[in-house]
PyMOL Python script that loads the backbone (N, CA, C, O; Angstrom):
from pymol import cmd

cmd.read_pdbstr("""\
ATOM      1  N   UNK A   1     105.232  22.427   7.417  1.00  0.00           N
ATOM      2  CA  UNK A   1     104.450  21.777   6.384  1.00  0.00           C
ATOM      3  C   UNK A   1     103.505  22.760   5.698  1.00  0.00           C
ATOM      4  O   UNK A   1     103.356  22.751   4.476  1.00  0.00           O
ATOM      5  N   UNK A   2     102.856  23.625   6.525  1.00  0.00           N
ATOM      6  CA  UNK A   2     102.062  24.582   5.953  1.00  0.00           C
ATOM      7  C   UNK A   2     102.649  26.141   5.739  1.00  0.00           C
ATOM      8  O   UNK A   2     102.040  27.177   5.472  1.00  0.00           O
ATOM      9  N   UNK A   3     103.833  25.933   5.924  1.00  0.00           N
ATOM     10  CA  UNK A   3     104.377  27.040   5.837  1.00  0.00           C
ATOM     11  C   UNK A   3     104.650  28.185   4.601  1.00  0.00           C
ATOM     12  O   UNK A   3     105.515  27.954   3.757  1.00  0.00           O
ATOM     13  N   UNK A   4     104.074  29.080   4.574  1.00  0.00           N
ATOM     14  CA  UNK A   4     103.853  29.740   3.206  1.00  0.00           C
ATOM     15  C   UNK A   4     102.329  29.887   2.960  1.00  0.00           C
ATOM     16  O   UNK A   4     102.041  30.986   2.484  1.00  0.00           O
ATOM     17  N   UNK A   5     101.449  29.183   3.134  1.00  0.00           N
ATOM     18  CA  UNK A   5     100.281  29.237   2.927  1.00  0.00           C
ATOM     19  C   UNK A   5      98.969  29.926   4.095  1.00  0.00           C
ATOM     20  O   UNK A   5      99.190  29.448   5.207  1.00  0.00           O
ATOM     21  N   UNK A   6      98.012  30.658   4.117  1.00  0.00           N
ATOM     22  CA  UNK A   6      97.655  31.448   4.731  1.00  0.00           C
ATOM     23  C   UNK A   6      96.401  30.735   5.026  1.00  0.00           C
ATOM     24  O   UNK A   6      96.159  29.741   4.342  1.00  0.00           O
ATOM     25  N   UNK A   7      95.355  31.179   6.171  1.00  0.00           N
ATOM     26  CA  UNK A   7      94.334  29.959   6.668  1.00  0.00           C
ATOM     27  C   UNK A   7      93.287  30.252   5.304  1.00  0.00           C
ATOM     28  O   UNK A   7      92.322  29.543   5.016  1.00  0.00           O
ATOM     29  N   UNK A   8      93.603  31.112   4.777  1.00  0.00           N
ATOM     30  CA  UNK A   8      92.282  30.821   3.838  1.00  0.00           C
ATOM     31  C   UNK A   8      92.653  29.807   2.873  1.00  0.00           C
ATOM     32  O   UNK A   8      91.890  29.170   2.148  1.00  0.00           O
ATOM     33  N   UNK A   9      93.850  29.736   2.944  1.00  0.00           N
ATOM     34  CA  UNK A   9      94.664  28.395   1.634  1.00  0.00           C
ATOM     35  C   UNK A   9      94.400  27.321   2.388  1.00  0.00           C
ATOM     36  O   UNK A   9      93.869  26.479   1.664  1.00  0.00           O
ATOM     37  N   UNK A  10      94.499  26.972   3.385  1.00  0.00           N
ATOM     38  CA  UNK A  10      94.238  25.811   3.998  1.00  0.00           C
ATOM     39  C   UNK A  10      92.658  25.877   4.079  1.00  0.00           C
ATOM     40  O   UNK A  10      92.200  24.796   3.707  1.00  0.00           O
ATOM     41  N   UNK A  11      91.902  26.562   4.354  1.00  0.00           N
ATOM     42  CA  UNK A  11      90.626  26.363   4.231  1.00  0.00           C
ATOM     43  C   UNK A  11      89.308  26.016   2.921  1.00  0.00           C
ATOM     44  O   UNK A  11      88.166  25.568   3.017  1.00  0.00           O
ATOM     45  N   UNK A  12      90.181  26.500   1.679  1.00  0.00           N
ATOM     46  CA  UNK A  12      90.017  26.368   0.657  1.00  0.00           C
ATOM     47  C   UNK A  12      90.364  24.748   0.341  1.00  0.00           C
ATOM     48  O   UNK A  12      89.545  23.912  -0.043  1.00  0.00           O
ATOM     49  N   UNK A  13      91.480  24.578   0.546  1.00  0.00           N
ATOM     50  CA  UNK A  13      92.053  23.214   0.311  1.00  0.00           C
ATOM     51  C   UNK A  13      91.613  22.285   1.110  1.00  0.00           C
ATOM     52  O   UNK A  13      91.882  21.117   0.829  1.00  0.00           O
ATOM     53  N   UNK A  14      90.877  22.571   2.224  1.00  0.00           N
ATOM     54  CA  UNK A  14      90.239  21.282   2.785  1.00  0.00           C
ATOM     55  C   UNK A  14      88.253  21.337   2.300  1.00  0.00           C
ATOM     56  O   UNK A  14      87.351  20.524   2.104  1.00  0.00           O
ATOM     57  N   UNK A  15      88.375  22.307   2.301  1.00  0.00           N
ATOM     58  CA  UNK A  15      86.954  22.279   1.944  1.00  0.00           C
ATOM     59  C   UNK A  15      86.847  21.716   0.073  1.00  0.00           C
ATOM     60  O   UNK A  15      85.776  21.284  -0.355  1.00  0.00           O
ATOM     61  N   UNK A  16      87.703  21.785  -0.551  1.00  0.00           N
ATOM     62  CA  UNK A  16      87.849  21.135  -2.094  1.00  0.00           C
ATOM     63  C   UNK A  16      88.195  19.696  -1.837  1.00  0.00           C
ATOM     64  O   UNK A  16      87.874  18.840  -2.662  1.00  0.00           O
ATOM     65  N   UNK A  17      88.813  19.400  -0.770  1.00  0.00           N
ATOM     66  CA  UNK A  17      89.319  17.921  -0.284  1.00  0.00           C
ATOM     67  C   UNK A  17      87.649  16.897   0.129  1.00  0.00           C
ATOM     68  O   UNK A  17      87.358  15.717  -0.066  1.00  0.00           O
ATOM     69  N   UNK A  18      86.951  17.956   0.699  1.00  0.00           N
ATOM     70  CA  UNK A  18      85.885  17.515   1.402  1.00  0.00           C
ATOM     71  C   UNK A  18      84.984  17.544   0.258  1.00  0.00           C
ATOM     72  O   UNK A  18      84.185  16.632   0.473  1.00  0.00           O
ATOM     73  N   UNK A  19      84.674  18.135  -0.899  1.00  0.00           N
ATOM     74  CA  UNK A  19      83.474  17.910  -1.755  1.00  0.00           C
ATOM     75  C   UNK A  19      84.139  16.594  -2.847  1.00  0.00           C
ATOM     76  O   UNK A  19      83.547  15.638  -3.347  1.00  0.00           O
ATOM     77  N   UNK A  20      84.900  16.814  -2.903  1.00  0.00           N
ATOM     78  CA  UNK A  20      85.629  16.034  -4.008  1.00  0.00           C
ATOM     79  C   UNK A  20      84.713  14.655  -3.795  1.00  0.00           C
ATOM     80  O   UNK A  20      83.705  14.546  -4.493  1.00  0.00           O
ATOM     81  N   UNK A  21      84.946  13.915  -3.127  1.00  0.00           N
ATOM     82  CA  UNK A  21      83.510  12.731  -3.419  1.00  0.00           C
ATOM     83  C   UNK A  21      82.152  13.031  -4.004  1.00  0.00           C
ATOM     84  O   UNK A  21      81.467  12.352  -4.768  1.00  0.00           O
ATOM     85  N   UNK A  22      81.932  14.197  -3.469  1.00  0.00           N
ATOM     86  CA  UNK A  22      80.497  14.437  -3.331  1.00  0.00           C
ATOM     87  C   UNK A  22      80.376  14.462  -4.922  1.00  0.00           C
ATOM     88  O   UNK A  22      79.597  13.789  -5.597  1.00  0.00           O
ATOM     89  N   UNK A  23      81.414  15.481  -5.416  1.00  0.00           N
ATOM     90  CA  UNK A  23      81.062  15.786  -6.884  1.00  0.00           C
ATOM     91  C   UNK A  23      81.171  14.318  -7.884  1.00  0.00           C
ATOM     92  O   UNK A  23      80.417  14.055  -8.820  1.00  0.00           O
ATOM     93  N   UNK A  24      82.324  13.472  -7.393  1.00  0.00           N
ATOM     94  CA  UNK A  24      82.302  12.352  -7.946  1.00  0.00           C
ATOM     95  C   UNK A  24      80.894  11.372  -8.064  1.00  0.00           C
ATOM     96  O   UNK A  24      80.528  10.758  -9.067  1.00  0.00           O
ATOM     97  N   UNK A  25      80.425  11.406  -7.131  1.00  0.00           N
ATOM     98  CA  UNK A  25      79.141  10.404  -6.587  1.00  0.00           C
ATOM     99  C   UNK A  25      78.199  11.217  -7.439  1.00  0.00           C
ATOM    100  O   UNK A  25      77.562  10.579  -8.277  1.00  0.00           O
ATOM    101  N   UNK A  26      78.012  12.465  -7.368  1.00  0.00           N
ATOM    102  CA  UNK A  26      77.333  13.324  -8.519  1.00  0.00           C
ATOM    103  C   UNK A  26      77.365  13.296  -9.659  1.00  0.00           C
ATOM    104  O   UNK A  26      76.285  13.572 -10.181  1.00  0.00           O
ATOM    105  N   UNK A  27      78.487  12.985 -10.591  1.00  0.00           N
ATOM    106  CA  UNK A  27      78.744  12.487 -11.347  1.00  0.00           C
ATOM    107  C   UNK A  27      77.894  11.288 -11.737  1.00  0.00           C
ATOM    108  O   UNK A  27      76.850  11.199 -12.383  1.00  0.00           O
ATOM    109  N   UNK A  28      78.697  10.368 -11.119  1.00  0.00           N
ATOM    110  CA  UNK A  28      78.392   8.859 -10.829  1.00  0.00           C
ATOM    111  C   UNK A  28      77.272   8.527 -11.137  1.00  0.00           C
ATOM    112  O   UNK A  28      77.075   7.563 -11.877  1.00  0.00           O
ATOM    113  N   UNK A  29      76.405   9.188 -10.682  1.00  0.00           N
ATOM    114  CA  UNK A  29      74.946   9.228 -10.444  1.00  0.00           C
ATOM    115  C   UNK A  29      73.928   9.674 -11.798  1.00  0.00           C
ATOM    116  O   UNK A  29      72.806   9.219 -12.020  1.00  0.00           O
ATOM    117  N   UNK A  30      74.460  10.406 -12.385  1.00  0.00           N
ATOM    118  CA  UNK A  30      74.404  11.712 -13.363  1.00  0.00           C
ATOM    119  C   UNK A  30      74.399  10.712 -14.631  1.00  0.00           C
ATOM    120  O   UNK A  30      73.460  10.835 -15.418  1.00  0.00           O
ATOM    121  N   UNK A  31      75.453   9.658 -14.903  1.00  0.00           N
ATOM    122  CA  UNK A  31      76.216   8.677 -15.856  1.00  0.00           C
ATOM    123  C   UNK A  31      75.209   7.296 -15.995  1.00  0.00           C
ATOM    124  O   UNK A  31      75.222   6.602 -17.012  1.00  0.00           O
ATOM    125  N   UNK A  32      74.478   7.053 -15.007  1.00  0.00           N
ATOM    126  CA  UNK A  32      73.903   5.941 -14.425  1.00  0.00           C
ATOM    127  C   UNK A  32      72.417   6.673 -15.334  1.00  0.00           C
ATOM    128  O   UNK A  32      71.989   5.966 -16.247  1.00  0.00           O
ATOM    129  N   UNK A  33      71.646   8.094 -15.065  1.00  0.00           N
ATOM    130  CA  UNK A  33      70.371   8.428 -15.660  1.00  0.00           C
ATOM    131  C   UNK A  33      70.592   8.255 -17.347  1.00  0.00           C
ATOM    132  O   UNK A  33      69.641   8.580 -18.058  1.00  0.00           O
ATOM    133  N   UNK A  34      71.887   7.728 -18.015  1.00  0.00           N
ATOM    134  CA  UNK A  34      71.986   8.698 -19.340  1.00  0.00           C
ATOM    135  C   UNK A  34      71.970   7.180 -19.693  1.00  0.00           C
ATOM    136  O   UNK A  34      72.029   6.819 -20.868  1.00  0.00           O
TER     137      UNK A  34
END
""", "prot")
cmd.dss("prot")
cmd.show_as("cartoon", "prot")
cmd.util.cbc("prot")
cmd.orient("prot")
């Protein structure tokens, strides 16, 4: 499954997996002051 990809690709890709709300809710939040 991960084959081809090196731990920094997987580490990259989970750590972009993991903010991805955050930035949304940031957003979110951001839309709500305006």
């Amino acid at each position: 499954m991960t084959e081809g990809y090196s731990g920094s690709d997987l580490k990259n890709l989970c750590m972009t997996a993991a903010y991805r709300p955050v930035k949304e809710l940031m957003q979110q939040e951001k839309e709500k002051e305006m």
